[in-house]
C-alpha positions in Angstrom: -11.3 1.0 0.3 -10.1 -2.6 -1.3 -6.5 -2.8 -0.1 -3.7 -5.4 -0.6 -1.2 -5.8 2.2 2.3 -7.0 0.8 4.4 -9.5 3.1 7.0 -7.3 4.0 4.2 -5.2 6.1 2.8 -6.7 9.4 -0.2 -9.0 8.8 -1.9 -7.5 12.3 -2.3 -4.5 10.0 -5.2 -6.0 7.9 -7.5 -5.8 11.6 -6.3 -2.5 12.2 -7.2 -1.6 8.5 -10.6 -3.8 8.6 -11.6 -2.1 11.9 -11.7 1.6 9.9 -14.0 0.0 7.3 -11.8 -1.1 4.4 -11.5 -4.5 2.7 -8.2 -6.0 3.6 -6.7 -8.7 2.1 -3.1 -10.3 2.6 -0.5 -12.5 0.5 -1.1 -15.1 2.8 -4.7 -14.9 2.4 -4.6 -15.5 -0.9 -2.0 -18.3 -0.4 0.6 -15.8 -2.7 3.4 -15.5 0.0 6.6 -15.7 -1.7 5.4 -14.8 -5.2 6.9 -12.9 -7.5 6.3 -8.9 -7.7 4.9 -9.0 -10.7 2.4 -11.8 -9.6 1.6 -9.5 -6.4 0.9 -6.1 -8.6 -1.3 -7.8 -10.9 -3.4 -9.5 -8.3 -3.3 -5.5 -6.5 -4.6 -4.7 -10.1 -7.1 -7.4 -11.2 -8.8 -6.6 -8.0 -9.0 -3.0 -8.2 -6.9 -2.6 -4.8 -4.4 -0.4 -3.3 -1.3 -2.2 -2.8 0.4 -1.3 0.4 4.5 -2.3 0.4 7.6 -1.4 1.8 9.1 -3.5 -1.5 11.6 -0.3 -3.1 11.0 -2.8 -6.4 7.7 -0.9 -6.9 8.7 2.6 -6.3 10.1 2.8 -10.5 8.1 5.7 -11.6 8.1 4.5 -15.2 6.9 0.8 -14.0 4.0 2.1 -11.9 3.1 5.6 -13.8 0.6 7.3 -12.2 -2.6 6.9 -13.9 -1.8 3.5 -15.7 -3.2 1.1 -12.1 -5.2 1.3 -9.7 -3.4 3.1 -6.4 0.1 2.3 -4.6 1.2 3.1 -1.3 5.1 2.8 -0.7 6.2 3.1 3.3 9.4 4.3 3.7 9.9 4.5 7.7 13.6 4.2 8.0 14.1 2.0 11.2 10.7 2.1 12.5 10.0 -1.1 14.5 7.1 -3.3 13.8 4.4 -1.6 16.5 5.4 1.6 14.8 4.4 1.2 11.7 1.3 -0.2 12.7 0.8 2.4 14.8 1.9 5.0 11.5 -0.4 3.1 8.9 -3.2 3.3 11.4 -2.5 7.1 12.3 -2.3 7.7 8.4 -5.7 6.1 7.2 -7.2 8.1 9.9 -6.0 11.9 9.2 -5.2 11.6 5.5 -7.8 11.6 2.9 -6.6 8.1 1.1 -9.8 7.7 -0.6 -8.2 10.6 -2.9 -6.0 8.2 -4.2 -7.2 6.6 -6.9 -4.7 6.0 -9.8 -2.0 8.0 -7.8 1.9 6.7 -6.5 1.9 7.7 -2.5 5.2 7.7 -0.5 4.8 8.3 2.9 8.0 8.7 5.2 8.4 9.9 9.1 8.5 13.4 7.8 5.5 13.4 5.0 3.2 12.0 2.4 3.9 12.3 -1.1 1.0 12.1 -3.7 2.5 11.5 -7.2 -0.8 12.2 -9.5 -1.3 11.1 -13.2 0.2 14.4 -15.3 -3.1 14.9 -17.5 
């Protein structure tokens, strides 16, 4: 999977990520740390990646509709501390089937994984 890794998530994660097979890339990679959401989601889109972001600014259900871009995943982990959320994201591309994701608005939390799909 092509996957975008917002600055607000560790970069270490793109390894982790790369090392299950998917094509990571980061902000920094792309020399877009500190640019605007806007700039971020349609670099995700242009590229045909899943954005990954802890950023609340994309979880607007009428902004990022299901079915209208390519995939989003919003973490939500409360107070989860940096090795934790590695260890989470990791733990989550392993048992969950994220490759069913296409054009679909994910929230994952401590508790569960919520796949918003496109309504037709």
């Amino acid at each position: 999977m092509r996957i975008k890794l917002d600055e607000n998530l560790p970069a270490v994660l793109s390894v982790v990520l790369a090392r299950l097979g998917h094509d990571v890339h980061t902000l920094a990679d792309e020399n877009l740390s500190g640019a605007s959401d806007s700039v971020v989601w349609e670099a995700a889109q242009h590229e045909a990646r899943l954005l990954i972001t802890q950023d609340l600014d994309f979880s607007d259900l009428r902004r990022v509709t299901p079915g209208t871009h390519h995939r989003i995943l919003l973490v939500r982990l409360g107070n989860a501390d940096r090795e934790s959320l590695i260890l989470y994201v990791d733990a989550l591309f392993q048992t969950e089937e994220v490759d069913s994701w296409a054009k679909c608005f994910v929230v994952v939390t401590e508790h569960k994984v919520r796949v918003v799909r496109s309504p037709g």
